[in-house]
SETORBA-875210 format. One record per residue: residue in three letters; x negated, z negated, y of N, C-alpha, C in turn. Coordinates in pm, whole numbers, plus 50000, padded with zeros to 5 digits. Layout:
BEGIN
ALAXZYXZYXZY
...
***
This chain:
BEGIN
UNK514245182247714513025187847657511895177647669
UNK511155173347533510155162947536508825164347646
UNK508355156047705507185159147819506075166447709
UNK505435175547758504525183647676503045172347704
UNK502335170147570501355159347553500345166047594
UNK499245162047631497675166847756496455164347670
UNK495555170247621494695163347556494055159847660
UNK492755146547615491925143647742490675155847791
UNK490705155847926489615164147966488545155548053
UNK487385157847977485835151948026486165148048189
UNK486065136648268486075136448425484535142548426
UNK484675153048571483705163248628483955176748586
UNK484485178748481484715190548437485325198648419
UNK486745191948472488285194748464488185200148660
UNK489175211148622489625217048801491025215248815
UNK491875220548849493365216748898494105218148747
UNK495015207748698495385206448554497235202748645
UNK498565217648630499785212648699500345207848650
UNK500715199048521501345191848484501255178848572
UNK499935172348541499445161548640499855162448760
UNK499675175948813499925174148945501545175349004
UNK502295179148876503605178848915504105163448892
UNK503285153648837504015139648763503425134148912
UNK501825138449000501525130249060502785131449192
UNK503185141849254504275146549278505095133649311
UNK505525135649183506665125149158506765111549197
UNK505265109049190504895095649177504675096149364
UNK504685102149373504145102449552505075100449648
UNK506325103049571507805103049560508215089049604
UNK507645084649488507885072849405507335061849544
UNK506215066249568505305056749680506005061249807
UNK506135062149812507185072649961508405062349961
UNK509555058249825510565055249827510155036349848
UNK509055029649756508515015549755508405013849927
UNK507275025449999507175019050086508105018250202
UNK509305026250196510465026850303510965009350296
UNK511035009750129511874993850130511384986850176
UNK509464989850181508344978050221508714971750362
UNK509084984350420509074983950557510244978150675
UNK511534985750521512964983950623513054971150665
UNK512744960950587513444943350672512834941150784
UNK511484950350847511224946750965512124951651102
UNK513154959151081514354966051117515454959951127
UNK515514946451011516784939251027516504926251046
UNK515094920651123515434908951112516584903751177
UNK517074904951292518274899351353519404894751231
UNK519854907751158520324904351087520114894950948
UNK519204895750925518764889150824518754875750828
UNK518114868350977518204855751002519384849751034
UNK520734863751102521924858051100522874855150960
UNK522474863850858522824861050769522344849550647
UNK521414847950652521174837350593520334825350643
UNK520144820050821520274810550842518724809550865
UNK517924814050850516334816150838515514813450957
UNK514024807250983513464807251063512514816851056
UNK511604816351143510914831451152509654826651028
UNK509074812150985508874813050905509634813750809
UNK510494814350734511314813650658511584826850587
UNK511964837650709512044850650709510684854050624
UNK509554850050705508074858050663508224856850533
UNK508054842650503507934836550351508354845950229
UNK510414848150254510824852150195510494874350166
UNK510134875950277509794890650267508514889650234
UNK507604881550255506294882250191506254883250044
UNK506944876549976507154877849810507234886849774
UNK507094898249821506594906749793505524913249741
UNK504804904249866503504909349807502164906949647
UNK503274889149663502794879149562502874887849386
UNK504084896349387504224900449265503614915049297
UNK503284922049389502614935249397501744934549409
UNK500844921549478499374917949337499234920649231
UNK500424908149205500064905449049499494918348961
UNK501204922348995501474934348884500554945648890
UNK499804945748997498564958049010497684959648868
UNK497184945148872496514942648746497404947448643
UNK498654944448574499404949848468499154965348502
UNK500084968048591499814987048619498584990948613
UNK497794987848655496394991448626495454995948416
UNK496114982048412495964978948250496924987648177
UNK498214995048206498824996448131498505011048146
UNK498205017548242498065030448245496725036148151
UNK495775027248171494735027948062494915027547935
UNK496195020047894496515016247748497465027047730
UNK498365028847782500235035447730499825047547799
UNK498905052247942499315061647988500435060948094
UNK500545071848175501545073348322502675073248220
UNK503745082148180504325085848099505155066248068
UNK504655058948005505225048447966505645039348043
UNK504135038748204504135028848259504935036548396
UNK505115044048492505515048348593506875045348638
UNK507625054748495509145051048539509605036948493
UNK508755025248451509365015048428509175006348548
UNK507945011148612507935007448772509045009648864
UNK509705020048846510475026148937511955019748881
UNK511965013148780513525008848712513334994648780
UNK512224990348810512184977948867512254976449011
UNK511574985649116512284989049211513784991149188
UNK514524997049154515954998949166516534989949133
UNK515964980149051517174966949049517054959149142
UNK515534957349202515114945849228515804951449431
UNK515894965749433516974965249557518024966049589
UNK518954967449462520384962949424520134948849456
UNK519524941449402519744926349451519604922749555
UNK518694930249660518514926349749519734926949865
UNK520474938249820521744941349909522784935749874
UNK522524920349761523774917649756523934906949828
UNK522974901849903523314896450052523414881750005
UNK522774872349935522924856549957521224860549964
UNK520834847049959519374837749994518334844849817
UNK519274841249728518364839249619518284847949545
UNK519684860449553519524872949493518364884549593
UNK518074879049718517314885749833516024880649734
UNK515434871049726514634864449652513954872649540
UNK514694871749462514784878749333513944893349337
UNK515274898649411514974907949412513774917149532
UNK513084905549593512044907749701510524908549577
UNK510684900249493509994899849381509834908249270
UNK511094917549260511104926449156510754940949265
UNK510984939449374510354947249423509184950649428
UNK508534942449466507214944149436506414947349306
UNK507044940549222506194942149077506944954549053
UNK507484960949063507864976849040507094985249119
UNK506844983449233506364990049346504644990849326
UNK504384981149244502504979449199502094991449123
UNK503634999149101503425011948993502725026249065
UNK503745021349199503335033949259502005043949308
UNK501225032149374500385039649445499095039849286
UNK499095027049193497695030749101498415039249011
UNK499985040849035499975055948904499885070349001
UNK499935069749103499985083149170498315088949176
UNK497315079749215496205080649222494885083449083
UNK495795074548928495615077148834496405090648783
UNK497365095348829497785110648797496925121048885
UNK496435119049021495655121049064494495125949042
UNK493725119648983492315118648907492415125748760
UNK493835129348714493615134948582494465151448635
UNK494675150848818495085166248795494035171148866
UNK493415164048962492895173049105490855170049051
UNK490375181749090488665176849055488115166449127
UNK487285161949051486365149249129485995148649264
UNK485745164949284484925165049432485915165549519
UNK487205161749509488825164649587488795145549618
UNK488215134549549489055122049547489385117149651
UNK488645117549740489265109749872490045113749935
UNK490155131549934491455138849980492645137549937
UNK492725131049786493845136449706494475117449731
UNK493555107349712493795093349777494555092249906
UNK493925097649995494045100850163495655107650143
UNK495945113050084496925127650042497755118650047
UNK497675109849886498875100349855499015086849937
UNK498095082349984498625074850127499325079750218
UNK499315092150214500105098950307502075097250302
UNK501885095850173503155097650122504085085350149
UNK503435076650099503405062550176503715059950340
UNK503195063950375503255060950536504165066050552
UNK504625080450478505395085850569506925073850548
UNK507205070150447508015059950409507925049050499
UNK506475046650505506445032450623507045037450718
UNK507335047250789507415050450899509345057950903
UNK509395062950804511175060150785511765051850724
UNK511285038550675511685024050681512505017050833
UNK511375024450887511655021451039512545027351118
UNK512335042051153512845048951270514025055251217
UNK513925057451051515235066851033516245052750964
UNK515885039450920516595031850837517485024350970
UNK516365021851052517465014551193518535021751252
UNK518485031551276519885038851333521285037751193
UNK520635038851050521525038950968522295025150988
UNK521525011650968522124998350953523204996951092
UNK522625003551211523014996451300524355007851384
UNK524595019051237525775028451316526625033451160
UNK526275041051086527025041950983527405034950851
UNK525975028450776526155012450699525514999850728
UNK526294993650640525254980750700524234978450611
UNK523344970350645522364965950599522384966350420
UNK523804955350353523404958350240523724969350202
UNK524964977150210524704988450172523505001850160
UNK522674996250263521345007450231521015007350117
UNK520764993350079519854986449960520154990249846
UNK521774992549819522334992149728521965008849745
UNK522355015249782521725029249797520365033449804
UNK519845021349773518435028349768518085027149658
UNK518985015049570518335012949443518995021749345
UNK520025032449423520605040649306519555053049323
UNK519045056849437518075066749413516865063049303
UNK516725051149349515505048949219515165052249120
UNK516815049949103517325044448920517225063048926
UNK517675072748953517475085948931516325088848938
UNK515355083049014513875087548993513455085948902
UNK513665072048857513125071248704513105076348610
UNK514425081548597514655094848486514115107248491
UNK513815112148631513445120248651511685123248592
UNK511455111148676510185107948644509515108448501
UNK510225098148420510305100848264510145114248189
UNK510715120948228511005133648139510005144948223
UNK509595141448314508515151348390507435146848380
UNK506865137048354505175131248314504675133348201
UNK503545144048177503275145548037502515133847967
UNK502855133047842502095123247787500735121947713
UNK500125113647704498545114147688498195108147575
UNK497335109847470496615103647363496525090847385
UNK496645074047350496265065047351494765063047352
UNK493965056947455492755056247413492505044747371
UNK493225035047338492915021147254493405022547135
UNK492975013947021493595015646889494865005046891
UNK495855007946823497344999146827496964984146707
UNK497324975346732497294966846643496944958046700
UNK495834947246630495324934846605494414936146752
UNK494904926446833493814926046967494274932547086
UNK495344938447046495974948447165495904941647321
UNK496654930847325496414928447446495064922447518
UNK494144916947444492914917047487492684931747529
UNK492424941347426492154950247453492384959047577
UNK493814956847624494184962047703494114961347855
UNK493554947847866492854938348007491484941647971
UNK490774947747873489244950747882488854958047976
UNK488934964848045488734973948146488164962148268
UNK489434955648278488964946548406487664936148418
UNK486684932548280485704926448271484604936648347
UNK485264951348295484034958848358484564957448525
UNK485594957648564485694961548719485464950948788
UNK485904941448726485974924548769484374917448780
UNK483364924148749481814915748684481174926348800
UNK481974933148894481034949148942481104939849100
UNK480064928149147480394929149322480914937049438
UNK480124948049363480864958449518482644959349487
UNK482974957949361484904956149371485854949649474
UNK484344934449467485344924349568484984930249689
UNK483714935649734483614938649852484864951649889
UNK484784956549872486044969449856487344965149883
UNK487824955749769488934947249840489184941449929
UNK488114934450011488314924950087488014935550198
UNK487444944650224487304954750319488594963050353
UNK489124969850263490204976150252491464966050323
UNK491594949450229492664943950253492754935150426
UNK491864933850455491174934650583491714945450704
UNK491554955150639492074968650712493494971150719
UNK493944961950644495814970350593496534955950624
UNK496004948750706496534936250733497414936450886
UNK496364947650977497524950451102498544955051106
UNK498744962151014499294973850966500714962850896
UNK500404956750739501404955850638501834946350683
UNK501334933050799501794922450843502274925050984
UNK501064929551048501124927951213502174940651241
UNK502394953651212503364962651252504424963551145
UNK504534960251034505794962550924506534948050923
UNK506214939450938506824927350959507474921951113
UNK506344923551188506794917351322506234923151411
UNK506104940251391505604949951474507014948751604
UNK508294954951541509194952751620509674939151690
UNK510194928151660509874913851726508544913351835
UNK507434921351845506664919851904506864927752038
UNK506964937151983507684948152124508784946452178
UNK509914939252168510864932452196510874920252234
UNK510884908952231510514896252240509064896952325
UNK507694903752282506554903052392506404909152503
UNK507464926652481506644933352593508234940752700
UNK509424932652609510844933852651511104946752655
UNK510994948252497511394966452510512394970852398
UNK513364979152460514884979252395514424975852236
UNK515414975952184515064975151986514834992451957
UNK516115002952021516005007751948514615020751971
UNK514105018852093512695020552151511325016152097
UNK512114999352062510824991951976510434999551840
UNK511594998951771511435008851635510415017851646
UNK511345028951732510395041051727508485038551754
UNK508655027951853507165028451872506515020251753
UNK506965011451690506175006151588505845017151455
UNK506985025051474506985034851328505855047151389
UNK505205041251453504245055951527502565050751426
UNK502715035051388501825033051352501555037251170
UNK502745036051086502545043850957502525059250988
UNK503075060951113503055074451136501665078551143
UNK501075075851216499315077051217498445074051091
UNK499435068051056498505066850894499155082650794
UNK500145086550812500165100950763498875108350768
UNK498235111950906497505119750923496165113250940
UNK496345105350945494885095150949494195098650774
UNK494865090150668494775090650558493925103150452
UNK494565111150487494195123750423492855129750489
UNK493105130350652492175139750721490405128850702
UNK491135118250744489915106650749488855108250543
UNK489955106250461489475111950324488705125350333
UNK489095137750406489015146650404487595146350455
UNK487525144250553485885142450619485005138150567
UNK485465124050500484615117450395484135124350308
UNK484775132550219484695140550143483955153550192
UNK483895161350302483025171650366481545166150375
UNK481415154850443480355151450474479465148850339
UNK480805140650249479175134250104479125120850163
UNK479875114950255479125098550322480505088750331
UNK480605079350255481385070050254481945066650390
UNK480665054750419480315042450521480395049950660
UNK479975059050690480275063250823481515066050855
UNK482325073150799483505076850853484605058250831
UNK484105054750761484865038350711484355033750806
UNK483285029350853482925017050944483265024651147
UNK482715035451116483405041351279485065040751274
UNK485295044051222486955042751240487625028451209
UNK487175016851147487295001851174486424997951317
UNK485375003651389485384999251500486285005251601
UNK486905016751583488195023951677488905019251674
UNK489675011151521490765000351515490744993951556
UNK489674985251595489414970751673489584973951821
UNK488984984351874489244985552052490864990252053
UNK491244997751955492305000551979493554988051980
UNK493374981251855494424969151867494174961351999
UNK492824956852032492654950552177493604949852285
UNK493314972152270494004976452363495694976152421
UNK496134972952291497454972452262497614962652277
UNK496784950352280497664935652263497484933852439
UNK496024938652477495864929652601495794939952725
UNK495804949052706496344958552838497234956752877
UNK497224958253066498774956253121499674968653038
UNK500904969753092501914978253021501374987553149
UNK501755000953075501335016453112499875021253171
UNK498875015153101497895016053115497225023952995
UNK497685022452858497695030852746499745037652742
UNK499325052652717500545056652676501335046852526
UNK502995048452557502965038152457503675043552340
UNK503425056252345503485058152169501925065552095
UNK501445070452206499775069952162499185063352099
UNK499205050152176498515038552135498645035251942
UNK499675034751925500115029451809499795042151712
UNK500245056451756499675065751694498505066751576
UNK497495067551742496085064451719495655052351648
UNK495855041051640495555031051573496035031751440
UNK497205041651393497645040251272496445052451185
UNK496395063451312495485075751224494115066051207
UNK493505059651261492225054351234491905043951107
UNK493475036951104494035025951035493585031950888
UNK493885045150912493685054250751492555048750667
UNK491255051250752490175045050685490185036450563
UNK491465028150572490825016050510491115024350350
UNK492185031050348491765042050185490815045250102
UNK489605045250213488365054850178487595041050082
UNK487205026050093487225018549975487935024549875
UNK489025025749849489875031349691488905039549626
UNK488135051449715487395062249642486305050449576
UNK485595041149683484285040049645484485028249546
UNK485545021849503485395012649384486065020449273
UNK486395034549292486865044849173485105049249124
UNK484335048149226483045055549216481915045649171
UNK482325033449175481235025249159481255016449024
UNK482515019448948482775021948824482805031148716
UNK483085021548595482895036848531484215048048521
UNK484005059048463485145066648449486055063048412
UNK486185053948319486865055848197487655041048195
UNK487375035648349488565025148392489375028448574
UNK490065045048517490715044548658491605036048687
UNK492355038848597494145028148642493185015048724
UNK492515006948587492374992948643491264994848757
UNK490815003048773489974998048917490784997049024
UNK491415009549022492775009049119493814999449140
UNK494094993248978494844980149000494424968449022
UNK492744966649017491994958249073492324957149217
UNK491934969249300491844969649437493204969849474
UNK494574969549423495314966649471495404952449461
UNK495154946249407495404933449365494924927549462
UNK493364926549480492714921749561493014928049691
UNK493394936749792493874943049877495154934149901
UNK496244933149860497564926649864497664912049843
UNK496524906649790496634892149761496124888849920
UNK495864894349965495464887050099496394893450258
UNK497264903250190498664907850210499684890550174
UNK499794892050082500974881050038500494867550096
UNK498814862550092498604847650170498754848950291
UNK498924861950385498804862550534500514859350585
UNK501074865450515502294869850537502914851750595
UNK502794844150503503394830050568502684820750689
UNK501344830150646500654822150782500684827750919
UNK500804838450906501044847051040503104844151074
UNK503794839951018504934833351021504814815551064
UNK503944811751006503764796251055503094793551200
UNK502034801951234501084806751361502544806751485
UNK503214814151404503984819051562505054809051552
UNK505364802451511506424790751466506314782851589
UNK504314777151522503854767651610503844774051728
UNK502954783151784503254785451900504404783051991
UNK505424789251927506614784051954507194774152004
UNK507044768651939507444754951892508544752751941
UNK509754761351902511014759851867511574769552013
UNK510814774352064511444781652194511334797252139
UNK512184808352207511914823652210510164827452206
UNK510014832352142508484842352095508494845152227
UNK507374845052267507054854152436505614862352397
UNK505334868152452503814878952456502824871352471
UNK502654864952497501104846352487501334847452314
UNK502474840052258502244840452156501434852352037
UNK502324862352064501904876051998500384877452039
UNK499884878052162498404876052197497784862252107
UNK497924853952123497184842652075496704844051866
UNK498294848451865498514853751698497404866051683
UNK497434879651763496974890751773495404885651731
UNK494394875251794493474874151801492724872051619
UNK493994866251507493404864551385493244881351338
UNK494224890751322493974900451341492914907851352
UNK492524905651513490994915051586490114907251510
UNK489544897551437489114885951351488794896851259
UNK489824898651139490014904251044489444913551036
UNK489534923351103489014940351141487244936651156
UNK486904926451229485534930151233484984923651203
UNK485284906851069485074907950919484724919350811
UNK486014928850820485914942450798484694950250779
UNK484354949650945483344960750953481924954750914
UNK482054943150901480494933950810480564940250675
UNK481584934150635481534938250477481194953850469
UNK481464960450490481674970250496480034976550487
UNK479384974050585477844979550618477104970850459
UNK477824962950381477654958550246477624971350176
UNK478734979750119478694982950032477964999150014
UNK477735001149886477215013849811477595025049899
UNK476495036549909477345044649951477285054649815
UNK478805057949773478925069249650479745082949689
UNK479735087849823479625103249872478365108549817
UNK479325122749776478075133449689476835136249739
UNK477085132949920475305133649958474475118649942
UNK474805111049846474265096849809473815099649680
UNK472505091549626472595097549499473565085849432
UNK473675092049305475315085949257474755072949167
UNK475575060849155475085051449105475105048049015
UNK474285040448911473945042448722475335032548699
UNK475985040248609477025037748545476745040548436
UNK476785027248326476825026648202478325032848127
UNK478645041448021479225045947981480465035247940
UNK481715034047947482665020647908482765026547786
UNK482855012347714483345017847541484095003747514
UNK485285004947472486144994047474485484988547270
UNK485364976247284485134969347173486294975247027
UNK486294974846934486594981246824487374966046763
***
């Protein structure tokens, strides 16, 4: 049965619309399934380096490529949802996840490669189409909840990447076989996905100029300062998190603080775990109050004492699945940017603001990723990782976060108790 087509409804004026909200659903799905994969190789490095020979930079490098094409492609997903609509662009995201983790499970150097790359540029689909289905099901005065919501969905993936994917590799399959099983769920999402997203009027005209046309959006998001500030705030925030606990969260608790693996897991997966409930509730407040910047900049200074606390406290001085907890629920914050560069634009460029701020958010995801791999190399310098290192590394990190909280006391505030800021109407050139 064909997806039933949506006409457009005015943003502000529209209340709960379930079609949308059954595609955003899907798509939440969708972000749920990207970020398990995001997460699982921090679960196998052992294996990974035994299998293909790798140093710990080497490792980073190659799992970082990830991020390089889930930049990129933000900008495309962004652009395309504005042009084609969810409906065209979603499940072709999700066909690219599924190949790109078939390859990854087929276990040499360059099909891992490949397919670390197609991961990502599939995965750029997820979170700006869930958030753009989002915005066309749930009312305006919901956004940071319904943002917060679908981060949620996410984490929860970050967090069974971890705790539920390690017991699988290391008792009933192996490693590639997950992969290969993960990319057959995909490939069913996609279909699924397809035939459940209703489809939407084109708001560009087809023809002569199309692809200019279709990157027009981003002159408006791209020319707006507070964008970059947003990004660099946000990507700032999601750097302990997508590098320091999904990459070499476990290696750190093992190797720094000599704690079993399959103990380490659990405690690193406490930190997307905290971003479950962080995400939404932290949106949620934002959203009660009417005030951006307060609930964003107090909860980036909680992150900062909290990572401290974690790197440089003796052991059992903070409980040790608390710790990570709490730092992941606070971690949430960094979401609450998404609302305010949705708000500090105009309407009528959601996808691409969103694929802006992913872009810019993850591009500094994908440059960290080899340097926080080269950092601990050197440290190293060719001996076992010890806890000096992880401390010495830890310190770019606590850096980062309160960079963070500068920028941050920068930008607009666009909570409903702010007055709201002059936005010129977008009208794409003819």
């Amino acid at each position: 049965m064909p997806a039933r087509a949506i006409p457009n409804h005015p943003a502000g004026r529209r209340e709960f619309y379930p079609l949308f909200i059954c595609a955003w659903l899907l798509c939440a799905v969708f972000y749920f399934l990207q970020y398990a994969l995001r997460s699982a190789p921090g679960v196998m490095v052992p294996e990974l380096t035994s299998a293909w020979n790798l140093s710990a930079l080497g490792l980073s490098s190659l799992l970082g490529l990830y991020y390089y094409t889930y930049a990129g492609f933000s900008i495309i997903a962004g652009a395309s949802l504005d042009r084609y609509g969810a409906r065209s662009s979603i499940p072709a995201g999700i066909a690219c996840l599924a190949v790109g983790a078939a390859l990854f499970g087929l276990g040499s150097v360059g099909a891992a490669q490949v397919g670390r790359l197609l991961q990502g540029a599939g995965s750029a689909f997820a979170f700006v189409g869930a958030v753009y289905l989002a915005a066309h099901g749930f009312p305006a005065r919901l956004l940071a909840t319904t943002v917060g919501a679908t981060q949620m969905f996410g984490m929860l993936g970050g967090a069974g990447g971890q705790f539920v994917v390690s017991p699988l590799i290391h008792g009933s399959i192996s490693w590639q076989h997950f992969w290969l099983a993960a990319g057959a769920v995909a490939a069913v999402l996609a279909v699924v996905t397809l035939v459940a997203t209703p489809r939407e009027p084109e708001r560009m005209p087809a023809g002569r100029g199309t692809i200019g046309q279709m990157f027009a959006p981003y002159k408006v998001v791209l020319s707006n300062p507070q964008s970059y500030l947003c990004g660099a705030c946000a990507g700032l925030l999601f750097l302990p998190t997508t590098i320091g606990d999904m990459i070499w969260g476990v290696s750190m608790l093992q190797n720094g603080f000599g704690v079993d693996h399959a103990v380490a897991v659990n405690r690193a997966a406490m930190v997307p775990l905290g971003w479950v409930f962080g995400a939404p509730l932290l949106g949620y407040v934002a959203d009660r109050l009417g005030r951006r910047k307060p609930v964003l900049i107090a909860s980036a200074i909680a992150m900062l004492a909290l990572a401290a606390a974690i790197l440089f406290l003796p052991p059992g001085v903070m409980p040790v699945y608390l710790g990570g907890l709490m730092f992941g629920f606070v971690s949430g914050a960094a979401m609450i940017p998404y609302s305010i560069i949705k708000e500090v634009n105009p309407d009528g460029v959601k996808g691409s603001a969103t694929g802006a701020m992913n872009f810019l958010v993850f591009t500094l995801s994908a440059l960290a990723a080899p340097v926080a791999g080269w950092v601990l190399q050197q440290r190293a310098g060719g001996a076992p990782l010890d806890l000096q290192d992880f401390q010495q590394w830890g310190w770019y990190g606590l850096a980062g976060i309160a960079v963070a909280i500068v920028l941050a006391l920068f930008l607009k505030e666009t909570g409903s108790n702010a007055r709201p800021p002059a936005i010129r109407p977008f009208l794409v050139p003819a």
